[in-house]
C-alpha positions as CSV (number, residue, x, y, z in Angstrom):
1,X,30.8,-113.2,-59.5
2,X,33.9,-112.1,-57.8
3,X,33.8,-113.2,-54.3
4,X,35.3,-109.2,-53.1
5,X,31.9,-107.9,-54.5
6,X,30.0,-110.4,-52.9
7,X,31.2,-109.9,-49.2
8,X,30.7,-105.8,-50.1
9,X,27.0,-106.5,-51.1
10,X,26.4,-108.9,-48.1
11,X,28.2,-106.4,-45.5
12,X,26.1,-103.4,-46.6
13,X,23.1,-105.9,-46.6
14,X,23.8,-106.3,-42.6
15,X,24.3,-102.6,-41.8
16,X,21.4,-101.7,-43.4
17,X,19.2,-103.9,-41.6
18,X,20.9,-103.1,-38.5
19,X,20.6,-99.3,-38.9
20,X,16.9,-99.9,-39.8
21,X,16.7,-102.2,-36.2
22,X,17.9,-99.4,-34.5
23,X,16.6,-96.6,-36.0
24,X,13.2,-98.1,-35.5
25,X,13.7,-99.2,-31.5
26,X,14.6,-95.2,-31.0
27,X,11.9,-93.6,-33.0
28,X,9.5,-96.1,-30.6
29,X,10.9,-95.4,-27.6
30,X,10.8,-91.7,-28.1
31,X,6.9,-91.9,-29.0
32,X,6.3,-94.1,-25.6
33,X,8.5,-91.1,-23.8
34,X,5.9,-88.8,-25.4
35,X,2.5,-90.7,-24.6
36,X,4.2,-91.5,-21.0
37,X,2.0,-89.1,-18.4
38,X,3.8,-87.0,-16.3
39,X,2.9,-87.8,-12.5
40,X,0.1,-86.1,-11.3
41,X,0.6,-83.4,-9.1
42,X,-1.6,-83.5,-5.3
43,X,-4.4,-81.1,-5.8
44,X,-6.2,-80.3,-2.2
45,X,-9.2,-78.3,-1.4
46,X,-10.0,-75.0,-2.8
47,X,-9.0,-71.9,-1.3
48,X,-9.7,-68.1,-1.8
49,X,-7.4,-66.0,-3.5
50,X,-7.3,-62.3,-4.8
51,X,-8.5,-61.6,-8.2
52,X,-6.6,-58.8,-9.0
53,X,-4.0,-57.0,-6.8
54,X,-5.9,-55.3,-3.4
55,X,-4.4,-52.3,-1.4
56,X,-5.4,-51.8,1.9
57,X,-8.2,-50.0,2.7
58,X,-10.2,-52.4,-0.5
59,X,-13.5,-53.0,0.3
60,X,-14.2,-56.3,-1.0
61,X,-16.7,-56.8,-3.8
62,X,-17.9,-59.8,-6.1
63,X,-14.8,-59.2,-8.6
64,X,-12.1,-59.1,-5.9
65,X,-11.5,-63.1,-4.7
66,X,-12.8,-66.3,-6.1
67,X,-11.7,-69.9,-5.0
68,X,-8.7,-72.0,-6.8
69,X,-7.3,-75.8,-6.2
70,X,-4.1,-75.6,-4.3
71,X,-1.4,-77.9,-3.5
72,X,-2.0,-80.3,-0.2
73,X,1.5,-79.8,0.7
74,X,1.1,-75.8,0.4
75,X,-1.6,-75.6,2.7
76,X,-2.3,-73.8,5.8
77,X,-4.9,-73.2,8.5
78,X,-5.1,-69.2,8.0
79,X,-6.4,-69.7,4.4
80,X,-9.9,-70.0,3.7
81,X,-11.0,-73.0,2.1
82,X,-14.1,-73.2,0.0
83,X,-17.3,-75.0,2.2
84,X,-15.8,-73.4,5.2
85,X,-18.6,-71.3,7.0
86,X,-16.1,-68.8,7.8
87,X,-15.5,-68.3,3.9
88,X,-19.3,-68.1,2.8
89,X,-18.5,-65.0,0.1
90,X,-22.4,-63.4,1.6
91,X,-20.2,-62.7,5.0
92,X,-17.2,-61.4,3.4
93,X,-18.5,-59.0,0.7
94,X,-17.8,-55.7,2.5
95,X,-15.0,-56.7,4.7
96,X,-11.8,-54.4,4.7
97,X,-8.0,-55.6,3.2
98,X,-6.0,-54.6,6.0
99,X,-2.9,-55.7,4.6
100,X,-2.2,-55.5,0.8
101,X,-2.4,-58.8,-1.2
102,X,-1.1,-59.2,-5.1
103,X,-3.0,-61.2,-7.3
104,X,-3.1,-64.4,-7.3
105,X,-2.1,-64.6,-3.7
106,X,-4.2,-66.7,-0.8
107,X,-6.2,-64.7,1.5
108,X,-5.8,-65.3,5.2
109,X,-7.5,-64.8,7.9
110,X,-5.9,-62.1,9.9
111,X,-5.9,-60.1,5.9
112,X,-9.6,-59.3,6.4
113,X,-11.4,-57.0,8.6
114,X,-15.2,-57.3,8.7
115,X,-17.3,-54.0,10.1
116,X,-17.9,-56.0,13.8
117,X,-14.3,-56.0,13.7
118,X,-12.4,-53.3,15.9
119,X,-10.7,-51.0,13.7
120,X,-13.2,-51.4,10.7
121,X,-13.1,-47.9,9.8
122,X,-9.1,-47.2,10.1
123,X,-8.7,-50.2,7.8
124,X,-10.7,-48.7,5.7
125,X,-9.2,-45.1,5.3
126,X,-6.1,-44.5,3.2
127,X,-3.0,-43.2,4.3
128,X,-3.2,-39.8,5.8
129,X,-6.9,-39.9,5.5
130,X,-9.8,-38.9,7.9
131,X,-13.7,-39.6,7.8
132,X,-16.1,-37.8,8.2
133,X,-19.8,-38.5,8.2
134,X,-22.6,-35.8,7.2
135,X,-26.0,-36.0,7.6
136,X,-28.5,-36.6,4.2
137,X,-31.8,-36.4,3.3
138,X,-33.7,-38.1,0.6
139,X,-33.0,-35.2,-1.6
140,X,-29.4,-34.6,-0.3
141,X,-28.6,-38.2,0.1
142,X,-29.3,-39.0,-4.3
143,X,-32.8,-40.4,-2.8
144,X,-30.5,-43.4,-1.4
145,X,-28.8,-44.3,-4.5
146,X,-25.2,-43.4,-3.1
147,X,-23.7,-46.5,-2.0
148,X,-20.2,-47.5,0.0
149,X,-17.3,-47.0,-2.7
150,X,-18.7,-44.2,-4.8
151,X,-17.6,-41.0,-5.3
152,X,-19.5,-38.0,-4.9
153,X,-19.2,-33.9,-5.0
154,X,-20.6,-31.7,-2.0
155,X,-22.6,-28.9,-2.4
156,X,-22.9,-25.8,0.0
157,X,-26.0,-24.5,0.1
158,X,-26.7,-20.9,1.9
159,X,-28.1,-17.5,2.3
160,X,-25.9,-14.5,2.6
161,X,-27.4,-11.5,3.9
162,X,-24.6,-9.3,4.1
163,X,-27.0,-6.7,6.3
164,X,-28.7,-5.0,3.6
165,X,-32.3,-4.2,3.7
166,X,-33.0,-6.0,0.3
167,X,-33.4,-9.8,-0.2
168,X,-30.5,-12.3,1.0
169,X,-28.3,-13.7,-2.2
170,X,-29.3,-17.1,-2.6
171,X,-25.8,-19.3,-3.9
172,X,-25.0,-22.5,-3.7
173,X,-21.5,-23.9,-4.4
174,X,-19.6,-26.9,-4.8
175,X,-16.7,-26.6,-2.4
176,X,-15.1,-30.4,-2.7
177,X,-14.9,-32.3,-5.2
178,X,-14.0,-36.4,-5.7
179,X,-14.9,-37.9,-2.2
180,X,-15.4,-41.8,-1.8
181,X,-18.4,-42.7,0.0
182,X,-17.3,-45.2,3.1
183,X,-20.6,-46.4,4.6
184,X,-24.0,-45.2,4.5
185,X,-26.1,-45.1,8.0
186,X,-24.2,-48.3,9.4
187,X,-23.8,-50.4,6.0
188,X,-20.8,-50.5,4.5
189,X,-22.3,-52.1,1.0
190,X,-25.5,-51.4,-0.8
191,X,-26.6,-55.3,-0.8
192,X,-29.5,-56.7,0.8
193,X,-30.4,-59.6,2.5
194,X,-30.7,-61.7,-0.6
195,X,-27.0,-60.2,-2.2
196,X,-29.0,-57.8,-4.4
197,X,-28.2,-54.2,-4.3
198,X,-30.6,-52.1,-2.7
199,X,-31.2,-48.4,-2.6
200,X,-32.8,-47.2,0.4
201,X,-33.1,-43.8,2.0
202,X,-30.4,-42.8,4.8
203,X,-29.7,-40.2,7.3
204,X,-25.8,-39.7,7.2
205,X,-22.8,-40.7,4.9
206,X,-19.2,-41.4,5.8
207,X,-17.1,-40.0,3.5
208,X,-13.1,-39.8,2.9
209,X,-11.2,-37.0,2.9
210,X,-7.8,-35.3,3.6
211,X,-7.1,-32.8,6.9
212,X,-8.3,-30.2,5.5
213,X,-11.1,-31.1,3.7
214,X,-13.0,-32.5,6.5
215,X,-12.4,-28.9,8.6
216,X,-13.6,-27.5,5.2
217,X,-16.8,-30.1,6.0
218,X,-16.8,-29.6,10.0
219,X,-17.4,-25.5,9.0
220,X,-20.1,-25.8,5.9
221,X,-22.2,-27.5,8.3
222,X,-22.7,-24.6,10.0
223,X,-23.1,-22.4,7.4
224,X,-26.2,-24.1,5.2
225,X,-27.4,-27.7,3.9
226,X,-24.9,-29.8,2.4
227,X,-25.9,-32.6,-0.7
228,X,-23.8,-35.0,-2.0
229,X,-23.9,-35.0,-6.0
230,X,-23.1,-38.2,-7.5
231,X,-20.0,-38.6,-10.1
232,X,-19.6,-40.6,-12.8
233,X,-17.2,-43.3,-13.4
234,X,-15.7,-41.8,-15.9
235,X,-15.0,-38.2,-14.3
236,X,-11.7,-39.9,-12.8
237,X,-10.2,-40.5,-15.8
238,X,-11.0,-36.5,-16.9
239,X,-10.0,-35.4,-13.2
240,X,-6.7,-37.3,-14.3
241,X,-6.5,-35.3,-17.8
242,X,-6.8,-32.1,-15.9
243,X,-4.7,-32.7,-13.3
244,X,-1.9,-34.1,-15.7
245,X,-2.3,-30.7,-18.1
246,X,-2.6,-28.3,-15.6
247,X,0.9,-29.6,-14.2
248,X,-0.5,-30.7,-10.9
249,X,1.1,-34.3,-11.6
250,X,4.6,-34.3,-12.2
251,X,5.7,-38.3,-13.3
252,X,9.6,-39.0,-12.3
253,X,12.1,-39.7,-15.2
254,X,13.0,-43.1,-15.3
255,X,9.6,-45.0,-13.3
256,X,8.6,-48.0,-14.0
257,X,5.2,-48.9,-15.6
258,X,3.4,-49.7,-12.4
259,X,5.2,-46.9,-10.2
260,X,3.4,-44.3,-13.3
261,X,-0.1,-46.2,-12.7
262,X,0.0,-46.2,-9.1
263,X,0.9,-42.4,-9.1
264,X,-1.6,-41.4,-11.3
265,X,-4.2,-44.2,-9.2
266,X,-3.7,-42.3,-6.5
267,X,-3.9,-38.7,-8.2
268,X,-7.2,-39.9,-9.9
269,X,-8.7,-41.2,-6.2
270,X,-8.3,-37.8,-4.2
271,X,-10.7,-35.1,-3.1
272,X,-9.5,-32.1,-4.7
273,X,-11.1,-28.8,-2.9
274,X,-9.5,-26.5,-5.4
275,X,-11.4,-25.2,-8.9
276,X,-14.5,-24.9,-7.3
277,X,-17.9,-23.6,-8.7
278,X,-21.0,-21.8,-8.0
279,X,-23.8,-20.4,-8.8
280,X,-26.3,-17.4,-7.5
281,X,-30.0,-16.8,-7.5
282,X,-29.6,-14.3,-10.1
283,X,-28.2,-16.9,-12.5
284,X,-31.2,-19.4,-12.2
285,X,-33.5,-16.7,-12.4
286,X,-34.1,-12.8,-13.1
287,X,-36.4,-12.1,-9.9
288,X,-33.0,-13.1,-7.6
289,X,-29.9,-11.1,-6.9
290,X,-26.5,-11.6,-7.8
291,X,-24.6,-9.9,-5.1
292,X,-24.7,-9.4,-1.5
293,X,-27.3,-6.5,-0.2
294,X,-24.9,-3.2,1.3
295,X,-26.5,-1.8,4.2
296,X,-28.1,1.9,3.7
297,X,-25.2,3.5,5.5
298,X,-22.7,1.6,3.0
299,X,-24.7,2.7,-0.1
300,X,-24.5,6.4,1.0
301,X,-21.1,6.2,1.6
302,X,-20.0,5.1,-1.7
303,X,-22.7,8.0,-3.1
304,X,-21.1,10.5,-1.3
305,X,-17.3,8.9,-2.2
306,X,-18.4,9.2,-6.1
307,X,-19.8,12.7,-5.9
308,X,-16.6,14.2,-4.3
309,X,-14.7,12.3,-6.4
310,X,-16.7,14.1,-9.7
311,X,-16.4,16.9,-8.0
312,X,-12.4,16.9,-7.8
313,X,-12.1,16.3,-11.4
314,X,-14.4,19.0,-12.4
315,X,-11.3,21.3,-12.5
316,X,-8.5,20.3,-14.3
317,X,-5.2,22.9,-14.8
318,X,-7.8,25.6,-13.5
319,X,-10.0,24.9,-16.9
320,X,-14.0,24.4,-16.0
321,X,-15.1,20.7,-17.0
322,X,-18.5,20.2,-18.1
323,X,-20.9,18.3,-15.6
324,X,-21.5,15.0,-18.4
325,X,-20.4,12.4,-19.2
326,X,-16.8,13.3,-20.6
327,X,-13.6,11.5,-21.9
328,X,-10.1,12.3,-20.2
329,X,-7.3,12.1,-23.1
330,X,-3.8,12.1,-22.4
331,X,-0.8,13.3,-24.6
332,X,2.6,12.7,-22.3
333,X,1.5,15.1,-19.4
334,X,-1.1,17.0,-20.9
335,X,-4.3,15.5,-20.1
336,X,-7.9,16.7,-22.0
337,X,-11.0,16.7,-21.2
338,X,-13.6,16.2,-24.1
339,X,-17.2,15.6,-23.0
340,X,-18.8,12.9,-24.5
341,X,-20.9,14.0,-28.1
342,X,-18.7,17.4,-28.7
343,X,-16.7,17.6,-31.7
């Protein structure tokens, strides 16, 4: 065999074992780079973050915070860590965000306002809001089943008697619309003892509601009984609907996603006073009146007023007019007078 061949054969022998040898010690160390554990971060206690993103003015419910590990390094003594007394979640359901938190954020200390707290209320109001509390009966008041955070309608209730001799017109009528219930007596959740939610029958609900609305309030007071009717869930998103196709909300070219939600948040979550309804006594049945009783010496006026008024058209262009019923027709500036049946 020629020896040239030979030492080709034997050299690509040797490379080929020694790309094998290598190939192999790198495929092995990248699989013991793979299975190698990354070093473990320090997980400390749990602490209590938001759920989901909370204005101010949030009054804190079971969905709002729950309790996640955090770093050692990151902590701090305003959060609230879980086994704490001071974060016991039975003393902090119905507290107050009085500054906003995103999601996912801790929740400190000076965050919170509980309804011991000085300033529960104002925490509690949105901007340019005022409360307002009304009084309720078991019938007014949903018998008790209106709890902090709702929204209800208020309904006017009165007697007009307009000082006629007949009976007054009975009418009630719903003069706001989309208020949220702030507390009820001196609760600011409808929970009990035991964290179960509880109707039970008050005497007065604090409500939220613009300048205006709550002079609107101050005056229906005086003028009748006032019930609170409970809304549905679902009427914001309709409220929304009508307020977006009646033109009322007016989105800005070129907002972002969230700017468009929290506008339309906001238009969905006011009272509106506007578009009211109402009813009468003669609507609900036929026994009642629908108008306001005139007194004798109005009626008499208004008979008189009609007969001199018949009496002024009885004579039109000098030309007699019969005393029925009759039809005026005009042609440019002639005007007939046909009574009613003649040919």
């Amino acid at each position: 065999m020629d020896v040239k061949k030979v030492a080709l054969l034997v050299g690509a022998l040797v490379i080929a074992v020694v790309t094998a040898v290598m190939a192999k010690n790198m495929f092995s160390g990248s699989g013991a780079d793979q299975a190698s554990a990354a070093p473990a971060v320090p997980v400390g206690p749990k602490i209590l973050v938001a759920r989901k993103a909370l204005p101010v003015g949030t009054i804190i419910d079971q969905e709002a915070l729950t309790f996640q590990p955090w770093p050692s390094e990151l902590m701090q003594e305003a959060y609230y860590t879980e086994g704490s007394p001071d974060a016991d979640m039975s003393k902090l359901l119905g507290t107050v965000v009085r500054n906003p938190i995103t999601a996912g954020q801790p929740v400190t200390r000076g965050a919170l306002v509980g309804p011991k707290d000085r300033g529960f209320l104002a925490a509690a109001l949105g901007p340019g809001m005022r409360a307002v509390t009304v009084p309720v009966s078991a019938t007014t008041g949903v018998g008790g089943f209106v709890f902090p955070g709702d929204r209800v309608d208020m309904v006017l209730t009165q007697e007009v008697t307009g000082g006629g001799d007949g009976p007054a017109l009975k009418v009630s009528e719903t003069i706001v619309r989309n208020l949220r219930v702030l507390a009820v007596d001196q609760r600011i959740d409808g929970l009990n003892e035991e964290g179960k939610t509880e109707a039970k029958l008050s005497t007065s609900v604090t409500i939220e509601a613009t300048p205006r609305i709550a002079e609107k309030i101050a005056v229906a007071q005086s003028l009748g009984m006032l019930s609170l009717s409970l809304r549905s869930i679902a009427d914001n998103a309709a409220e929304l609907e009508r307020a977006v196709a009646s033109g009322e909300v007016k989105l800005p070219e070129g907002a972002s996603p969230a700017q468009e939600r929290a506008m339309l948040l906001a238009v969905a979550n006011r009272p509106s006073d506007n578009a009211t309804t109402f009813t009468t006594g003669g609507d609900v049945s036929r026994f009642q009146r629908r108008t306001v009783p005139a007194r004798k010496e109005d009626t008499d006026q208004r008979v008189a007023a009609v007969n001199n008024l018949a009496n002024a058209v009885r004579t039109v262009g000098g030309a007699s007019v019969p005393s029925g019923p009759v039809v005026r027709v005009s042609r440019g500036n002639t005007v007939t007078v046909v009574p009613v049946g003649a040919r």
